[in-house]
N, C-alpha and C positions, 0 to 999 in steps of 0.2 A: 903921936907916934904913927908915923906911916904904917910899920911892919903890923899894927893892931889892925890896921884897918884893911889890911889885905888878908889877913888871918881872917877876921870877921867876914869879907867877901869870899872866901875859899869856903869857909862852916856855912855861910849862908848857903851857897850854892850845894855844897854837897849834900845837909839836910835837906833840903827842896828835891834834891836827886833821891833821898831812900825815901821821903817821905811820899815820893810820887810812883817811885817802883811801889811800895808796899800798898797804897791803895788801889794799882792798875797790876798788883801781879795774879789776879785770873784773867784777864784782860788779856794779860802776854804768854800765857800759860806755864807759868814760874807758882800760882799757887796749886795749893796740897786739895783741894776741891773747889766747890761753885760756890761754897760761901765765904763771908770774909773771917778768916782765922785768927789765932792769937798772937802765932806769926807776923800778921799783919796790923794786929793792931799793937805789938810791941814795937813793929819798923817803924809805923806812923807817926806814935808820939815819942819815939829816940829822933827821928828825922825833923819831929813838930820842936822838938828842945833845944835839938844842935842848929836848927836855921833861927831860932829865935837869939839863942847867943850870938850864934855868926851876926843878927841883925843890931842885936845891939853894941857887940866891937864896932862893928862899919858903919854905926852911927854913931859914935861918941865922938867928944869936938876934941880936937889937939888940947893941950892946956902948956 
């Protein structure tokens, strides 16, 4: 199915996106202080989860 595999390209990329805001958000100044929060490490691994799904839709073979 095509639509999976652009769904899995969409979650891939979007988890990649919070998963990289959340470990550069004192970096861009979006975090709540200088260390790294729980804030961020709940974005990180909801971002580490949702880019692993996306990766595995947009990689699975047609059948």
């Amino acid at each position: 199915m095509k639509n999976l595999k652009t769904i899995g390209t969409i979650l891939l990329a979007a988890g990649l996106l919070v998963l990289a805001v959340s470990l550069l958000a004192d970096v861009f100044g979006i975090g709540s202080s200088d260390r790294f929060g729980a804030r961020q490490i709940i974005g990180a691994v909801i971002g580490a989860l949702v880019a692993l799904v996306g990766l595995l839709l947009a990689g699975k073979k047609q059948s």
